[in-house]
VEXGUDREN-899969 format. One record per residue (C-alpha): x, y, z. Coordinates in steps of 0.001 Angstrom, whole numbers, padded with zeros to 6 digits, always signed. Example, Ala and Ser with C-alpha at 12.3 -4.5 7.8 and 13.67 -1.06 7.14 Angstrom:
+012300-004500+007800/+013670-001060+007140/
END
This chain:
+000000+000000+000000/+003125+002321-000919/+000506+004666-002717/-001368+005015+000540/+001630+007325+001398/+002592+008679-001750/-000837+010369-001938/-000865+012235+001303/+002964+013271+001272/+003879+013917-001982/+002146+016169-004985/+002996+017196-008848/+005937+015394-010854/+007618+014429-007357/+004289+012404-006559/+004646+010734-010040/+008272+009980-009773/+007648+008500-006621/+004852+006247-007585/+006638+004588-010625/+009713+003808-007628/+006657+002419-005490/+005307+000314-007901/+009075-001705-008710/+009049-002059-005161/+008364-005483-003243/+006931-004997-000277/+008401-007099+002598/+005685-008141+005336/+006876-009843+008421/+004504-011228+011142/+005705-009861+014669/+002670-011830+016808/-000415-014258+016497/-003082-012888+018630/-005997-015625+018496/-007044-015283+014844/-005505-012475+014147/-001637-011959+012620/+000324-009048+013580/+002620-007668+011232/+004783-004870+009641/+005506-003596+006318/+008578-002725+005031/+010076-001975+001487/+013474-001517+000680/+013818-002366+004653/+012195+000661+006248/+009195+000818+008179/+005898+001413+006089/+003218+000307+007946/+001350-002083+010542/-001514-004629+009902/-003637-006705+011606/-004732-009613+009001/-007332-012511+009930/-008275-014940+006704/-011350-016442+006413/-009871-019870+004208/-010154-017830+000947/-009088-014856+001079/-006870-012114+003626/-008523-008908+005691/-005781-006616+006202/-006499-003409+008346/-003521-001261+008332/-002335+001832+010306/+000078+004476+009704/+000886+007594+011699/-002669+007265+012947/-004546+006815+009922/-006054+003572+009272/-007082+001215+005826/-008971-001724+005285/-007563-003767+002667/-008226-006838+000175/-005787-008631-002633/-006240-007342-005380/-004057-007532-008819/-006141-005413-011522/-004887-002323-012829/-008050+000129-012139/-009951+001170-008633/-011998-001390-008189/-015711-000983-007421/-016673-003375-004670/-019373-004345-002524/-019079-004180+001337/-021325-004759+004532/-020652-004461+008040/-022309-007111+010615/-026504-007477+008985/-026093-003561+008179/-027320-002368+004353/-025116-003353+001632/-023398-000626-000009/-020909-000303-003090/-017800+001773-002901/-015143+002585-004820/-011726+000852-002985/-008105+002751-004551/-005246+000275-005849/-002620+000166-003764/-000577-001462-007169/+001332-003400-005113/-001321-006476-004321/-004080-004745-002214/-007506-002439-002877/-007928-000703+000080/-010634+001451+001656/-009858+004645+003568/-011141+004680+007264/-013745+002392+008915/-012010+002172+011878/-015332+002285+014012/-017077+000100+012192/-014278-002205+012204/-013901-002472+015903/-017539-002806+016449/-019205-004767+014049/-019151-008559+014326/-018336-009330+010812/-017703-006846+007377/-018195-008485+003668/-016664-007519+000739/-017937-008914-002816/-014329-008863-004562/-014945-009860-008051/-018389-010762-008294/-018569-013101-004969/-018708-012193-001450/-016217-012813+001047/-017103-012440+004782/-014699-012460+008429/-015865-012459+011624/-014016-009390+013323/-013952-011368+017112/-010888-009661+018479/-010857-006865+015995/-010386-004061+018592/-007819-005782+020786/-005762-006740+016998/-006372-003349+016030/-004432-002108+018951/-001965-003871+019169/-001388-002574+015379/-001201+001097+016424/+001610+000199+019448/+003405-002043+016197/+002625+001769+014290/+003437+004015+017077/+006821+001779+017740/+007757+002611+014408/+007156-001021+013193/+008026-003246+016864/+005367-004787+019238/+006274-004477+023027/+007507-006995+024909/+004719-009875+026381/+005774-009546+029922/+005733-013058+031451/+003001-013413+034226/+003536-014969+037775/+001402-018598+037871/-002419-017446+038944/-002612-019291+042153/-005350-021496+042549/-007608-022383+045241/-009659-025193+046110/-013444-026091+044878/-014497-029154+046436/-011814-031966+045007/-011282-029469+042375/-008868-026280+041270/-011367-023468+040519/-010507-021753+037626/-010120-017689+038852/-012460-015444+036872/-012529-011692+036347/-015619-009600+038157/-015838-008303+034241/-015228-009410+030982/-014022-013064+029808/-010788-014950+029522/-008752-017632+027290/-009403-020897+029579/-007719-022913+026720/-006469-022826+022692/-007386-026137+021131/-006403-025586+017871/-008347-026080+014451/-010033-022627+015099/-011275-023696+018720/-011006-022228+021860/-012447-022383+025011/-013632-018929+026860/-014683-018475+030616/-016618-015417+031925/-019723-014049+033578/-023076-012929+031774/-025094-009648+032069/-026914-011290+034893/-023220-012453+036684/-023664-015832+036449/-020456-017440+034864/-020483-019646+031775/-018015-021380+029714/-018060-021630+025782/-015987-023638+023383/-015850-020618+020658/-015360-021580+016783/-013838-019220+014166/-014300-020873+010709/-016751-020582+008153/-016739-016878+007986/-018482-016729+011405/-018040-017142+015672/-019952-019729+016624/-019971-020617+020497/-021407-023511+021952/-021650-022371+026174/-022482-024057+029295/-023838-021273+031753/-023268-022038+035657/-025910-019000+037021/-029305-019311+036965/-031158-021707+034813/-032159-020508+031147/-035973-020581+030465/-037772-020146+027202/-041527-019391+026734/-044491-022153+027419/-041851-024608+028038/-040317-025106+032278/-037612-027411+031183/-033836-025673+032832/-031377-024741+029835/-028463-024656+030426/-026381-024881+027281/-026318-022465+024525/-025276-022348+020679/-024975-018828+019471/-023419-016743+017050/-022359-013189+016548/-025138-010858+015857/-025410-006972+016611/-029035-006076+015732/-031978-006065+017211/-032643-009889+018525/-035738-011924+016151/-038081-014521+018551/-036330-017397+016876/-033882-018289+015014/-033233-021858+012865/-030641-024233+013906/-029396-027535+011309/-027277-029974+012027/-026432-032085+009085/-029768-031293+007532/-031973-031638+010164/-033530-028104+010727/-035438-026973+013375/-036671-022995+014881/-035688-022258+018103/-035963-019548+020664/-033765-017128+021757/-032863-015896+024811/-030966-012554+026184/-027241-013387+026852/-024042-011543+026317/-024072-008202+024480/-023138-008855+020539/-024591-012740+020645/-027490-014027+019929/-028312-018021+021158/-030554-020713+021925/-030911-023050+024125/-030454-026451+023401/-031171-030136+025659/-028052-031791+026911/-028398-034713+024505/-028476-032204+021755/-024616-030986+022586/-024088-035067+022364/-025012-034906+018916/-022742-032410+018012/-019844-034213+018897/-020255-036863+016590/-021723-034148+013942/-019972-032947+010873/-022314-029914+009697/-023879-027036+011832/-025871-024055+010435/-027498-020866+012614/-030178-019263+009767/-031014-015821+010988/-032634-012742+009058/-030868-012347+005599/-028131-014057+006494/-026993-018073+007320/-023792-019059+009004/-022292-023043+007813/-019836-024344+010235/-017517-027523+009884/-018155-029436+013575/-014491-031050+012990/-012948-031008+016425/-016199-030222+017867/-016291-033282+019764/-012690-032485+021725/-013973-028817+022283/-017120-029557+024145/-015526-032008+026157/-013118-029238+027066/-015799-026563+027661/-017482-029075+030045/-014223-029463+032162/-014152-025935+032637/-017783-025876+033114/-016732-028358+036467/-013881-025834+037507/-015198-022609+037545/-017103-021034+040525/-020647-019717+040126/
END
């Protein structure tokens, strides 16, 4: 994205002399940290700093949001010689087409968006004629961690090493500690799971093994507070499947698991989710499933369930561990 700079520094016949030195350039990226999803990097051509990126892929294709000196891009491969006119959507906002500049070294890129990109659960860009969507889970905490790799001049901090959390007993038991706020890694599986541990709006704690493939965050949760109850129905809930969704929350959404498609309710639960609750036997199922779908207004989210069974089992054990 050497024109990115060239642009706002440079004007006249030193602009265009610049640009034709930009464009024989190779641009040199090196990662500097993997933060869940999300790669941490630096830019460099000819060996000095350009700019920092936070890039997440989504199987097909790379996301790059970039910073420099403060200003910020969001960014897509691209190899065509024109400003291409794509199509982009942020979370189950209206779908808009804008014009995205050529960066002529790989990338179309899109001016801004910062907000939107540390807010929104997911942005889609149709690149070429088809639509390519991320989930943007992490998106703020990548995004800063890009500005200290910009402020640094191109260098991350160092990850100071933290003293072992003690632990303290629960029955036969180690209780897992939790924060009075907020969530926490309880473990990285691999294959796009993890497992999270936290406490709801209502302070109850939960645990959720947490999927990022697909395009989507999917999270299958176990909640240890009160009891989940759905209308005209007294059965307890308490597992969830949910998904990433920052509108206004529909009555029910539709759940499939290797074809089998059923509505569900939904149910109030962390801000920026919507779920369902589901029977124990059904969380059983998805263990030995290989397909899982969450259908909700104008928009469907397909999930492989490979590893699912090793990430539930694993959300359960921290299920046992963490206090109420």
């Amino acid at each position: 994205m050497k024109s990115w700079i060239l642009g706002a520094l440079l004007g006249g016949a030193v602009a265009l002399t610049g640009y034709v030195e930009a464009v024989a350039q190779t641009p040199e990226y090196q990662t500097l940290r993997k933060f869940g999803v999300w790669n941490i990097g630096v830019a460099k051509y000819n060996g000095r700093y350009e700019y920092c990126y936070a890039d997440i892929d989504n199987v097909n294709m790379t996301l790059r949001i970039a910073t420099q000196r403060g200003r910020w891009n969001m960014a897509v491969p691209y190899y065509g010689s024109d400003d291409p006119f794509f199509g982009i959507q942020f979370g189950l906002n209206p779908r808009e087409a804008v014009t995205f500049k050529n960066s002529r070294d790989g990338w179309a890129y899109l001016e801004g968006m910062q907000q939107s990109l540390r807010s929104s659960g997911s942005v889609s860009v149709e690149v070429n004629g088809r639509w390519q969507r991320w989930g943007l889970a992490g998106s703020s905490r990548a995004m800063d961690l890009a500005r200290q790799c910009d402020r640094n001049g191109g260098r991350l901090n160092a990850v100071l090493r933290q003293p072992p959390r003690q632990q303290q007993n629960f029955g036969n038991q180690n209780a897992f500690f939790l924060p009075a706020r907020g969530e926490v890694v309880y473990r990285n599986l691999g294959r796009s799971w993890r497992i999270m541990a936290g406490r709801d709006e209502r302070g109850g704690s939960y645990c959720a093994a947490e999927l990022n493939r697909g395009g989507g965050l999917l999270r299958i949760a176990y909640t240890k507070g009160r009891p989940l109850r759905i209308r005209n129905n007294n059965t307890n809930f308490r597992y969830l499947v949910g998904v990433q969704f920052s509108s206004a929350l529909p009555p029910t959404i539709g759940i499939s698991m290797d074809g089998a498609f059923f509505p569900v309710q939904t149910v109030p639960t962390l801000r920026g989710w919507i779920a369902a609750p589901v029977a124990n036997n059904y969380l059983e199922n998805m263990k030995r499933g290989n397909n899982f779908a969450v259908q909700l207004p104008n928009v469907t989210y397909n999930f492989s369930l490979r590893g699912s069974s090793r990430a539930i089992n694993a959300m359960q054990e921290c299920s046992r561990r963490i206090p109420r």
